[in-house]
Every structure is written in C-alpha cells, then in structure tokens.
C-alpha positions, 0 to 999 in steps of 0.5 A, a space after each residue: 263661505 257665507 258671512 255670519 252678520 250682526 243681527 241685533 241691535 244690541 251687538 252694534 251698540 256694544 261695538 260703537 261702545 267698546 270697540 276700537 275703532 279705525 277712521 279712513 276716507 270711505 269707511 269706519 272700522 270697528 273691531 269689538 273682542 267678545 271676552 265673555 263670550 264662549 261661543 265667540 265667532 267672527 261676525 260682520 256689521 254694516 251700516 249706512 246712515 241717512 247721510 249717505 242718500 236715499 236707500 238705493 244708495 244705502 244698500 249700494 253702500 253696503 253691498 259694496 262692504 259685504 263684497 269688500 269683506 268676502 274678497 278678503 276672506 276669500 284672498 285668505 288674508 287672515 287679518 280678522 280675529 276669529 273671535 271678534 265682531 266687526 262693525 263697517 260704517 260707510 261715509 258717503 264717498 265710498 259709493 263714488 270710489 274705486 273698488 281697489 282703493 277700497 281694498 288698499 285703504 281696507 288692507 292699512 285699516 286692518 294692519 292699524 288693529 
C-alpha cells in the first residue's frame, strides 16, 4: 500500500497549530483530526529541518520515518485514525538509532494518543 502524504504547506501549518503533538527522544509526533473535512483520509508528513545536517542527512532522516510508518501499517497495528493527518518531525538522533528502538518508542508514542 502507497502512503498518501501531506503535500502542502498549508496542511503542515495546521497540523503545527492544532494537532496534538507527542515529544520522544528521536521524533515529534503530531496528530491533527480533520473535523470539516468530508473527504478526510489518512495522510502522512515528514519533516527534517536544517538542524539534522546537510540534505544527505535529511532525506536519511525521512526515509527512515516513511519506513517506520509503512512496517506499521503493513504489521496491521491499527493505531492510526483513518481520518487524521500525521505529521513526523525528526531530531537529529534519529539517523544515529536503532531501527527497533524506533519502532518501540514509535509504538508508546501511538498509545499516548
């Protein structure tokens, strides 16, 4: 299954408004709920400022999320609500972590929402 993505700016800006937002060691997680929305579908964001490195460590960052993300769906672990948005914003210890300590920390993020 391909990931439907956040394209616009618009709809990260929202998301950094409203959404409630989850803070971990390696990523922030926010969760924004279209309540307007009719066509409300679950989408994913990521993001990777400056701070993390040059763009080689950016993209890294954020392949990384989009991989965390799609083995949680594929795991069918029904932790996302399908008529959310969910924006990932990376800290610059996550291209240093483990891969399972991601998944973990990802999983206790998701139960806190």
């Amino acid at each position: 299954m391909k990931l439907q993505t956040l394209k616009k700016r618009k709809e990260f800006v929202l998301s950094n408004k409203f959404a409630k937002k989850i803070f971990s060691k390696n990523f922030i997680i926010q969760k924004y709920t279209h309540l307007d929305d009719k066509d409300a579908s679950l989408k994913f964001g990521f993001t990777a400022t400056k701070k993390i490195g040059n763009a080689v460590s950016r993209n890294k960052a954020k392949r990384r999320m989009r991989s965390l993300v799609s083995r949680f769906i594929n795991d069918n672990i029904t932790c996302f609500d399908n008529k959310s948005s969910y924006v990932l914003v990376a800290k610059s210890s996550l291209n240093k972590a483990l891969f399972t300590n991601l998944y973990s920390e990802m999983e206790q993020c998701l139960n806190k929402l």
